[in-house]
Each structure stands twice: as structure tokens, then as C-alpha cells.
N, CA, C and O of each residue as an XYZ file, in Angstrom:
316
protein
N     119.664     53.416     82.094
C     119.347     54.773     82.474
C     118.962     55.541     81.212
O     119.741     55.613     80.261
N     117.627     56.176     81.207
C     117.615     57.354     80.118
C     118.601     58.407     80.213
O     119.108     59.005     81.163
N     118.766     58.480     78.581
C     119.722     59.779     78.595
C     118.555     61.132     78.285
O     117.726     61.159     77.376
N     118.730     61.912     79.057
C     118.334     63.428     78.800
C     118.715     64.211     78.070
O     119.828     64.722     78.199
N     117.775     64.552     76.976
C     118.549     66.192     76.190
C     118.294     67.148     76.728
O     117.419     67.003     77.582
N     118.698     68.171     76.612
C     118.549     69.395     76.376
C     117.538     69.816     75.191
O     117.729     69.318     74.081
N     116.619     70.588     75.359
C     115.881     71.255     74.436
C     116.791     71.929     73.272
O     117.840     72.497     73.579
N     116.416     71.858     72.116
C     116.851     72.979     71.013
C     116.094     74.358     70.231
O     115.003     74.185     69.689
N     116.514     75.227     70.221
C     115.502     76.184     69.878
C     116.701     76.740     68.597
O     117.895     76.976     68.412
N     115.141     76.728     67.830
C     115.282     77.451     66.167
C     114.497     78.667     66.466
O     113.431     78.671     67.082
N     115.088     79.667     65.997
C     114.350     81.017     65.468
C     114.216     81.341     63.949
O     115.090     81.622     63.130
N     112.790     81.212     63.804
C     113.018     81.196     62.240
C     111.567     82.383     62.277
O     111.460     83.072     63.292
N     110.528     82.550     61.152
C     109.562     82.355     59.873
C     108.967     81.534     60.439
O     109.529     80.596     61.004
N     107.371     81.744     60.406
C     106.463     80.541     60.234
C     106.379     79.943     58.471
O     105.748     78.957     58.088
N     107.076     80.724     57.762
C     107.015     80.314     56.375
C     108.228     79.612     56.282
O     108.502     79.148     55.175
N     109.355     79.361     57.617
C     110.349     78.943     57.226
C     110.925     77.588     57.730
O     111.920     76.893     57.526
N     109.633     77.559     58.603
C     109.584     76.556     60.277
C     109.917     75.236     59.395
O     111.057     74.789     59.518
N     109.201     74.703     58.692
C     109.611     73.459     57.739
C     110.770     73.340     57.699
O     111.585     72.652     58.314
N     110.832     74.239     56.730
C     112.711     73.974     56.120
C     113.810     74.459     57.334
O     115.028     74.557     57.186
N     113.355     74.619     58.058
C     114.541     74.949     59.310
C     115.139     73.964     59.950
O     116.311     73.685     60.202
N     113.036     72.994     60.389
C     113.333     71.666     60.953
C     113.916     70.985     60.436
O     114.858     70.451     61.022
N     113.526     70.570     58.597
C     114.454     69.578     58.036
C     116.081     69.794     58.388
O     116.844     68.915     58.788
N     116.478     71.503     58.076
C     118.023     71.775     58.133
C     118.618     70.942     59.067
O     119.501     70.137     58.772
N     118.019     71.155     60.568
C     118.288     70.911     61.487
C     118.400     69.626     61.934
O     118.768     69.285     63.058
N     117.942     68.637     60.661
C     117.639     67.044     61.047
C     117.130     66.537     61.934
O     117.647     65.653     62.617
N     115.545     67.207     62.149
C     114.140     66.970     62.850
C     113.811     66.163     61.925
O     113.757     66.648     60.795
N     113.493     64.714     62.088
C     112.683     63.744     61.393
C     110.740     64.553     61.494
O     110.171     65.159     62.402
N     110.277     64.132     60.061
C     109.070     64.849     59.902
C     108.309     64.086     60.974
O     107.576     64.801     61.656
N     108.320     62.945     61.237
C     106.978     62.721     62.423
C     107.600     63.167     63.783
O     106.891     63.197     64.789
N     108.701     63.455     63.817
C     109.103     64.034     65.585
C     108.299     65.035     65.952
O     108.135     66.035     65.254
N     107.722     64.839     67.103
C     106.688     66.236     67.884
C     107.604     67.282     67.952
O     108.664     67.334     68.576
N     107.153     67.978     67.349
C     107.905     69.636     68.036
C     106.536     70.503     68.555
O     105.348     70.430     68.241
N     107.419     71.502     69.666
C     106.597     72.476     70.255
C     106.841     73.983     69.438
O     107.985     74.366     69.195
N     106.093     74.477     69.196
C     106.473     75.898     68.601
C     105.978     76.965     69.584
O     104.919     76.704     70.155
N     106.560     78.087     69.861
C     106.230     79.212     70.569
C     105.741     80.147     69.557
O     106.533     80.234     68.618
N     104.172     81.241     69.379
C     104.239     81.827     68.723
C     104.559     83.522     69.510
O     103.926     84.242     70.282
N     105.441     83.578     69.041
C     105.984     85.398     69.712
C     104.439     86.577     69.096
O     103.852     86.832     68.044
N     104.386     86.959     70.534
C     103.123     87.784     70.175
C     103.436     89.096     69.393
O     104.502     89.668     69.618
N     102.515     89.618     68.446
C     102.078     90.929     67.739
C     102.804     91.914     68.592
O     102.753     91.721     69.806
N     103.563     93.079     68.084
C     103.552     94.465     68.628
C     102.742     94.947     69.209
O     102.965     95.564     70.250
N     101.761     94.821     68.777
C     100.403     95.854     69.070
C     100.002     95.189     71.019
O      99.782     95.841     72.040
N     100.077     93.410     70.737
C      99.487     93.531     72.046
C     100.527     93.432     72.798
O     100.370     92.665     73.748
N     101.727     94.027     72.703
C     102.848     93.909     73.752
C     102.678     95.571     74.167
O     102.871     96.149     75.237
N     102.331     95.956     73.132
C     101.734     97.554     73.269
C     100.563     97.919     74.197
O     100.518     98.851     75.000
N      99.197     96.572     73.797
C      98.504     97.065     74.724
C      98.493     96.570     76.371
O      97.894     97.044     77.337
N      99.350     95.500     76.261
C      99.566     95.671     77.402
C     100.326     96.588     78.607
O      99.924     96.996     79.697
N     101.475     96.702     77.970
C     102.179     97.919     78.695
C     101.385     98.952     78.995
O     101.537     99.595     80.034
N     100.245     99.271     77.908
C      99.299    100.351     78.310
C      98.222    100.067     79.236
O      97.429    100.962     79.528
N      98.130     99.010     79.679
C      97.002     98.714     80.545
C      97.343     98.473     81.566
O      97.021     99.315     82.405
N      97.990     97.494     81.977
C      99.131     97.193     83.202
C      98.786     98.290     84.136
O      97.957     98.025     85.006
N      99.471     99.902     84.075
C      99.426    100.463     85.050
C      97.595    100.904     85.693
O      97.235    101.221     86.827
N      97.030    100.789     84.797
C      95.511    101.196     84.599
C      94.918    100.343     85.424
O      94.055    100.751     86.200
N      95.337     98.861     85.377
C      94.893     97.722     86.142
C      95.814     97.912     87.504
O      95.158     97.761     88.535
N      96.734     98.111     87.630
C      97.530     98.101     88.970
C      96.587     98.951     89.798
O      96.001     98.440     90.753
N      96.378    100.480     89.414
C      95.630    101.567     90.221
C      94.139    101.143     90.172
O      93.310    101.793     90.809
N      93.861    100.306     89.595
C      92.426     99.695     90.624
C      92.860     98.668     91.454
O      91.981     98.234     92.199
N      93.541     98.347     91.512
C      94.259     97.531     93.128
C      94.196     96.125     92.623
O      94.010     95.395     93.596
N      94.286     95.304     91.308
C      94.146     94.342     91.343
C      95.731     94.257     91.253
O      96.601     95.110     91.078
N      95.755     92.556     91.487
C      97.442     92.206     91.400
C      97.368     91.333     90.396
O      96.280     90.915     89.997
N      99.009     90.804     89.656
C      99.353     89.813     89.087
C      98.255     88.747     89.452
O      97.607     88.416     88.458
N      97.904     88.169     90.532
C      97.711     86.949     90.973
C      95.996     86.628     90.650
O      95.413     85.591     90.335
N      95.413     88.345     90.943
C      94.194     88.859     90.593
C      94.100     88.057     89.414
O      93.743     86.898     89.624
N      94.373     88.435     88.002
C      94.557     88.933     86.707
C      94.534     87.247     86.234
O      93.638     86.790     85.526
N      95.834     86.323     86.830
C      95.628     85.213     86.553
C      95.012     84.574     86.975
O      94.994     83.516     86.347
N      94.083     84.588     88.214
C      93.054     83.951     88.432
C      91.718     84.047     87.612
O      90.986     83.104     87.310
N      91.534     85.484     87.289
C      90.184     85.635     86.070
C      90.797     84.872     84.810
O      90.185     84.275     83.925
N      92.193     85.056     84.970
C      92.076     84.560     83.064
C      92.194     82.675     83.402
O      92.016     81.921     82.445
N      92.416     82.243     84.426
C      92.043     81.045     84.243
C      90.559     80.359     84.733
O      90.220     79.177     84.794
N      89.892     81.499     85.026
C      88.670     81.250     85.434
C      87.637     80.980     84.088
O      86.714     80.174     83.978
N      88.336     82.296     82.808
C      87.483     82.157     81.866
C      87.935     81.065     81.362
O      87.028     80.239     81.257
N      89.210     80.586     80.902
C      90.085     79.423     80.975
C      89.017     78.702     80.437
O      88.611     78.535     79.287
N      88.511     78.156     81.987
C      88.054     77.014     82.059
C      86.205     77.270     81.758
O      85.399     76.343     81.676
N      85.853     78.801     81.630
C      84.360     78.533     81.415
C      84.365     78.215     79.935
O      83.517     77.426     79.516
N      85.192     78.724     79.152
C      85.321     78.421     77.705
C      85.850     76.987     77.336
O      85.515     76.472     76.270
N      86.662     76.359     78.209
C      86.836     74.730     77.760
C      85.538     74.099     77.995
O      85.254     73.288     77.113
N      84.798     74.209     78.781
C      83.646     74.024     79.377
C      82.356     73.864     78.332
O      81.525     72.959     78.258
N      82.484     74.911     77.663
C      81.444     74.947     76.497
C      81.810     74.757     75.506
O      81.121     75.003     74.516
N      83.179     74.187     75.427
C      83.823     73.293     74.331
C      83.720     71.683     73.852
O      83.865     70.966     72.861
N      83.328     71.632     75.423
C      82.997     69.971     75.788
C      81.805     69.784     75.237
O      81.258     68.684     75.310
């Protein structure tokens, strides 16, 4: 039977992400995933837009359908 971990999460520095992993005794070729936490500004502009977009009647579901629409026109012309 495989054994299952549990995920581990470091909060560090992107200047610090290295030396965190080593601390942590992440072997250097192990895959890690990194999350990058977004800018102020666009947590800002979103909150400011949100309601702007609600009162033209689009929804959540709206919003993620265009953004995976461009998604895919931009992988598209990547190919």
C-alpha cells in the first residue's frame, strides 16, 4: 500500500525559498510547488472592480468563463 503525506507549507521570501527548503530537508532535485501571493495593488484592484462588474449583471461564473476562454486563445498562439 502507498503511504500518503500530507502536504507541507513554508512561508518564507522568494530570496529565502532556497535556504528554507534546504532548512527543511527538501532534497534539491525534489519537485516543489510554490504559490506566488499576489501584489497589494491587484488585491486592491480587484475589490474595486468586483462591485462595478456585479452591476452590469455579470456573475462569478461569467468572469471565469472569459478568463478561460482567453486562457485558451493565448495557449493557442503559443503552440
Amino acid at each position: 500500500m502507498t503511504k500518503v503525506t500530507e502536504p507541507r507549507f513554508i512561508i518564507s521570501t522568494a530570496g529565502q525559498v532556497a535556504a528554507e527548503l534546504a532548512r527543511s530537508g527538501v532534497d534539491a532535485d525534489q519537485p516543489v510547488m510554490i504559490a506566488i501571493e499576489p501584489d497589494d495593488w491587484l488585491t486592491e484592484v480587484r475589490r474595486f472592480a468586483r462591485p462595478r462588474v456585479i452591476a452590469e449583471g455579470w456573475t462569478d461564473e461569467d468572469i471565469d468563463r472569459i478568463i478561460d476562454e482567453e486562457h485558451d486563445a493565448v495557449q493557442s498562439l503559443l503552440k
